[in-house]
BALOBA-1460 file (C-alpha; in Angstrom, 3 decimals):
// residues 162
<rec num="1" residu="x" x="0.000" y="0.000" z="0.000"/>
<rec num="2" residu="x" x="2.521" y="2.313" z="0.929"/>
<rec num="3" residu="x" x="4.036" y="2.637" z="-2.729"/>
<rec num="4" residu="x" x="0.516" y="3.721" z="-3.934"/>
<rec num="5" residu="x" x="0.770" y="6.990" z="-2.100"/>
<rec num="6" residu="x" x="4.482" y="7.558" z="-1.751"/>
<rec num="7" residu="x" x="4.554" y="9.279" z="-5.109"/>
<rec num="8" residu="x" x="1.921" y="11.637" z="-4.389"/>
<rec num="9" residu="x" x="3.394" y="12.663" z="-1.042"/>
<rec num="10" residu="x" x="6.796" y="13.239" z="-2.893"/>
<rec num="11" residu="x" x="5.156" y="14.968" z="-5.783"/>
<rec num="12" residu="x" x="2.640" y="17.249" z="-3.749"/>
<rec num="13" residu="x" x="5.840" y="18.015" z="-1.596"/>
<rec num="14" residu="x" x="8.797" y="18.878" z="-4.034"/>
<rec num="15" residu="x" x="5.703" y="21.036" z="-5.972"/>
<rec num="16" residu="x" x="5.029" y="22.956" z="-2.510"/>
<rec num="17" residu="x" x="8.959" y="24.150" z="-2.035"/>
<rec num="18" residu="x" x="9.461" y="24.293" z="-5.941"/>
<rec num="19" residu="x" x="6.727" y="26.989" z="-5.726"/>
<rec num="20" residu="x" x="8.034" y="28.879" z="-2.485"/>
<rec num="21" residu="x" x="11.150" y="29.442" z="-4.130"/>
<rec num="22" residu="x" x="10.029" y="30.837" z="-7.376"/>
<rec num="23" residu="x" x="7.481" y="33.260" z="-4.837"/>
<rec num="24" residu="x" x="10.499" y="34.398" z="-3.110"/>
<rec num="25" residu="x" x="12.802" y="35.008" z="-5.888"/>
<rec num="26" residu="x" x="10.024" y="36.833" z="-8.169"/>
<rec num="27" residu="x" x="9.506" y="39.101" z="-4.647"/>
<rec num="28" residu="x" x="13.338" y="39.617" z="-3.817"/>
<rec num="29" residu="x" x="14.082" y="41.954" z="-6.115"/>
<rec num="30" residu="x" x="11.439" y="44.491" z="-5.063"/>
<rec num="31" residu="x" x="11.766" y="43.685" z="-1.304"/>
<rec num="32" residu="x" x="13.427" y="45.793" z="0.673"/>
<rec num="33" residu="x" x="15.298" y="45.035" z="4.088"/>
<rec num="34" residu="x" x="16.755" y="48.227" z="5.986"/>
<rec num="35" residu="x" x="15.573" y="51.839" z="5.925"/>
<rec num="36" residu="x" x="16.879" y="54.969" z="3.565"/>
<rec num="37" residu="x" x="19.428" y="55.018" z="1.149"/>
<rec num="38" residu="x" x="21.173" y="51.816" z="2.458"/>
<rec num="39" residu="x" x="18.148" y="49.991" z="2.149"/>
<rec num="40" residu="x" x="18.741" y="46.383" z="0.086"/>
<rec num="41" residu="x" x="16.705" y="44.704" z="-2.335"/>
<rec num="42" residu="x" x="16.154" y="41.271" z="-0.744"/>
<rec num="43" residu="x" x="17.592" y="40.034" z="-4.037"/>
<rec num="44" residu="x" x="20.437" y="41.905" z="-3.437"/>
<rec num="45" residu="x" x="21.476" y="39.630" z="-0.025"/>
<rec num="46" residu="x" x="24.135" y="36.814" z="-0.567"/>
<rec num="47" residu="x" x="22.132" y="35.418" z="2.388"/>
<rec num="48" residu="x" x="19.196" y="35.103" z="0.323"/>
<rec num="49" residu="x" x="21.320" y="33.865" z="-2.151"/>
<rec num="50" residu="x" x="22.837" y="30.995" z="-1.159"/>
<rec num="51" residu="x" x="19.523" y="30.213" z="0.323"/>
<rec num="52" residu="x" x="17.831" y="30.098" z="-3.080"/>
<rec num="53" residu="x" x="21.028" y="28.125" z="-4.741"/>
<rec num="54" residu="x" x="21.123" y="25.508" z="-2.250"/>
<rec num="55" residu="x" x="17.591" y="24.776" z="-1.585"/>
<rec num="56" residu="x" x="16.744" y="24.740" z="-5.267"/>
<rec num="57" residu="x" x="19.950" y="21.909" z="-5.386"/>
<rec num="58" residu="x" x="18.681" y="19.786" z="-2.433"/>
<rec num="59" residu="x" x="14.995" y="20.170" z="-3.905"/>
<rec num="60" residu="x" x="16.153" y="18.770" z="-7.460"/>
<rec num="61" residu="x" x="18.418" y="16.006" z="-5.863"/>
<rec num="62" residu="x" x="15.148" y="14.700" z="-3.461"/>
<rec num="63" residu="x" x="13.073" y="15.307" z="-6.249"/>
<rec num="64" residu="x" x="15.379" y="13.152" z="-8.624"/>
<rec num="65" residu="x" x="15.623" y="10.137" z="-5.782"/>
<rec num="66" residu="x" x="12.018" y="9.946" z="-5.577"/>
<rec num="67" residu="x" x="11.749" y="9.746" z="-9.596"/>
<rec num="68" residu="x" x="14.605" y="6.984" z="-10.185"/>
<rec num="69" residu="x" x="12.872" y="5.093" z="-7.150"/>
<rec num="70" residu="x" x="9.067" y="5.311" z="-8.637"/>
<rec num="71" residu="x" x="10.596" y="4.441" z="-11.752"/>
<rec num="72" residu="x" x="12.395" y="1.178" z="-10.105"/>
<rec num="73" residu="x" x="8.456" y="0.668" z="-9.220"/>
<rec num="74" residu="x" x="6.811" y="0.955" z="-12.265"/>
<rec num="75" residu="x" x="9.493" y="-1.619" z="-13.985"/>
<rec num="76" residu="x" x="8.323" y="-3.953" z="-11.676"/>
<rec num="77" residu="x" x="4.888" y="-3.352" z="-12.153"/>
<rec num="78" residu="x" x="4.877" y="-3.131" z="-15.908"/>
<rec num="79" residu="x" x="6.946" y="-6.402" z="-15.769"/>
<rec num="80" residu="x" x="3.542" y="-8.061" z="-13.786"/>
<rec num="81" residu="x" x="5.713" y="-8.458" z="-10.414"/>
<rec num="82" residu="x" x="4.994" y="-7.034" z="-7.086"/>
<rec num="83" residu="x" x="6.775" y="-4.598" z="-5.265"/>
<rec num="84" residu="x" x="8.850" y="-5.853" z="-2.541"/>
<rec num="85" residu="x" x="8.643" y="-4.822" z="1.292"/>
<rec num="86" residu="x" x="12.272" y="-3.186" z="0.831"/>
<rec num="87" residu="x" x="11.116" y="-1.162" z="-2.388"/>
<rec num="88" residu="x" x="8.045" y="0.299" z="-0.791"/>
<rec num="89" residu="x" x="10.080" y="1.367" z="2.042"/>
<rec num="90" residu="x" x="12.376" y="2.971" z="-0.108"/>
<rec num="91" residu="x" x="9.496" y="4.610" z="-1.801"/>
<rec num="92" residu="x" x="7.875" y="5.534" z="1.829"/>
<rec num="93" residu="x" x="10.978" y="6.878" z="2.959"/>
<rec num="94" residu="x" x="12.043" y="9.500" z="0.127"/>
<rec num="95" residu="x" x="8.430" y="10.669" z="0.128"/>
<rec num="96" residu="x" x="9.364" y="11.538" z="3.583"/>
<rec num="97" residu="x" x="12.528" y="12.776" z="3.142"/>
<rec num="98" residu="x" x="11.495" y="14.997" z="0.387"/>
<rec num="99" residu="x" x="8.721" y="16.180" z="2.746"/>
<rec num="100" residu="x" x="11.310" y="16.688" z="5.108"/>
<rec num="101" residu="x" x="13.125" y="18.912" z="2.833"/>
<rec num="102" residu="x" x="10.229" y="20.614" z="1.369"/>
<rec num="103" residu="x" x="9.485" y="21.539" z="5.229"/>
<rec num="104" residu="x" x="12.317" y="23.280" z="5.541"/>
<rec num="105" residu="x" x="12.776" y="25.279" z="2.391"/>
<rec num="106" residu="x" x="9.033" y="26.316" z="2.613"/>
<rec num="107" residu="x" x="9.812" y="27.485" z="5.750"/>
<rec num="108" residu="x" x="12.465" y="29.645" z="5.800"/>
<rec num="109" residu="x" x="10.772" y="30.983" z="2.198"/>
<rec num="110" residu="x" x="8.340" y="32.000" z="4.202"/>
<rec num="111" residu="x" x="10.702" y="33.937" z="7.048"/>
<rec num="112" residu="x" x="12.664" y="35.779" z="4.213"/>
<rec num="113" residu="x" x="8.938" y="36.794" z="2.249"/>
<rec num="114" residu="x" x="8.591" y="39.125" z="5.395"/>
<rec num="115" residu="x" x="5.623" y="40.270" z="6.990"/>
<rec num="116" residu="x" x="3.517" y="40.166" z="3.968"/>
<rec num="117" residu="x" x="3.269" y="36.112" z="4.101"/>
<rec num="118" residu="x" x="1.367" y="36.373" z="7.116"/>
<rec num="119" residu="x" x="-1.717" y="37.354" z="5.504"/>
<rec num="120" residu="x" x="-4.480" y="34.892" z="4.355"/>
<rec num="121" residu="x" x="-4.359" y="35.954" z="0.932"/>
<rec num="122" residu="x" x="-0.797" y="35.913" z="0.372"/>
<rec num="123" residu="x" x="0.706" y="32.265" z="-1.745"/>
<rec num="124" residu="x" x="3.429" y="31.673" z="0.820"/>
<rec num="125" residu="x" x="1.685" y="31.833" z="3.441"/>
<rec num="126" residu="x" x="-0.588" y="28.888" z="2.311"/>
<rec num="127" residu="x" x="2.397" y="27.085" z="1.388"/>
<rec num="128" residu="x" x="3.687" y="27.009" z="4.206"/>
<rec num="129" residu="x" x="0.622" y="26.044" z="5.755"/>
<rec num="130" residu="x" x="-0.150" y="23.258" z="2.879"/>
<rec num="131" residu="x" x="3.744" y="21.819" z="3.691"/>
<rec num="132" residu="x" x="2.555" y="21.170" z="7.849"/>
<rec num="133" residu="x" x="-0.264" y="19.726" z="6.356"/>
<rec num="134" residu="x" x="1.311" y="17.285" z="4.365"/>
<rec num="135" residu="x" x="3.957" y="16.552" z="7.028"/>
<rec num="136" residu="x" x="1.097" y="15.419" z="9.052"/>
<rec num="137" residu="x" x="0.435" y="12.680" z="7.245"/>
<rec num="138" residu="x" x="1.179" y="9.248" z="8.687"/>
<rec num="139" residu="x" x="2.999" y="7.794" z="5.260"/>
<rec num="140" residu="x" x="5.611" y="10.496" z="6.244"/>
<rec num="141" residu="x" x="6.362" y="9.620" z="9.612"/>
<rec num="142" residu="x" x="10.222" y="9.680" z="10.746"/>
<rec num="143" residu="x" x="8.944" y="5.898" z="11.393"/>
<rec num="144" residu="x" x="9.566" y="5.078" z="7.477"/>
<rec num="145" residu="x" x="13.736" y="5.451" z="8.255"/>
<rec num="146" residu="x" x="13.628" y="3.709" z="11.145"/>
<rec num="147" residu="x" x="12.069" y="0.858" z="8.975"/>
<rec num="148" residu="x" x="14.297" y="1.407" z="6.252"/>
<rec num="149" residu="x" x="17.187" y="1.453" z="8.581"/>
<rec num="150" residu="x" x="15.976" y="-2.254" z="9.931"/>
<rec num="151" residu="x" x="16.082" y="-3.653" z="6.301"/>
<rec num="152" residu="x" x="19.790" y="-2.574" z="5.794"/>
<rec num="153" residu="x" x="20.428" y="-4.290" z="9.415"/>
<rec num="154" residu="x" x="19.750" y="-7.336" z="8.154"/>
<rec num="155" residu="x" x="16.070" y="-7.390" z="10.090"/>
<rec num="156" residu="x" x="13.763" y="-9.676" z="8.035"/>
<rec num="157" residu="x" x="10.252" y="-9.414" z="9.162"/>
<rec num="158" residu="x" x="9.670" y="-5.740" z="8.640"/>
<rec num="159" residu="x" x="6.537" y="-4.297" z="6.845"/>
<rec num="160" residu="x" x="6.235" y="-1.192" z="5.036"/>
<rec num="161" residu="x" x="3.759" y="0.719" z="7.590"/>
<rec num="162" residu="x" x="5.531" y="-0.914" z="10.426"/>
């Protein structure tokens, strides 16, 4: 069961943060942090910067795990087998992980948008709130590594949802 959802979770996820950082870098270049003349365009931060370089890397890498494992899926399932208890782990545990990372680039998105994300209306602010959401979700517990972590112990009898 898990490896029916997993994608979804890693999709709805990766889409979140992929969304919070094009928000933030269309409103960093008209932000401004300071007052009077040596006022900075958000945009202008290396702060911001590095922020936007990095999390876009670690968002493409989780994003890229979670594709090559789904694919490893659907060769099996094209190929009329069933997905083993190791695979859908594997599958259970990047959608976590790229919740995980999602989490935290929505996040801090959201702390460099400024006061403006607070509002209802305003797109970050309901990612950020869509991203706890999602990291609610039982099929992205921390359990999923722990699981994971059994198979590559050797630990035989270990099921997917634990």
């Amino acid at each position: 069961m898990p490896a029916f959802v997993a994608n979804e979770h890693a999709a709805f996820a990766t889409g979140v943060a992929r969304r919070a950082l094009e928000i933030l870098s269309a409103e960093a270049i008209n932000k401004k942090r300071g007052y009077g003349p040596g006022a900075k365009s958000l945009a202008d931060r290396e702060t911001l910067q590095r922020f936007i370089g990095h999390g876009d890397l670690k968002l493409r890498s989780a994003r890229a795990l979670a594709m090559e494992l789904n694919q490893q899926a659907m060769v099996v399932i094209d190929a009329g087998g069933d997905i083993d208890d190791r695979l859908a782990l594997e599958l259970r545990s990047i959608a976590c992980y790229c919740t995980e990372v999602a989490t935290e680039i929505v996040t801090q998105a959201f702390r460099y948008s400024g006061a403006s994300s607070i509002f209802e209306k305003s797109e970050m602010q309901r990612c950020l709130r869509d991203i706890n959401v999602a990291a609610q979700h039982l099929m992205v517990s921390e359990v999923a590594y722990e699981l994971l972590g059994q198979t590559h112990l050797g630990y035989t009898d270990v099921a997917p949802m634990g």
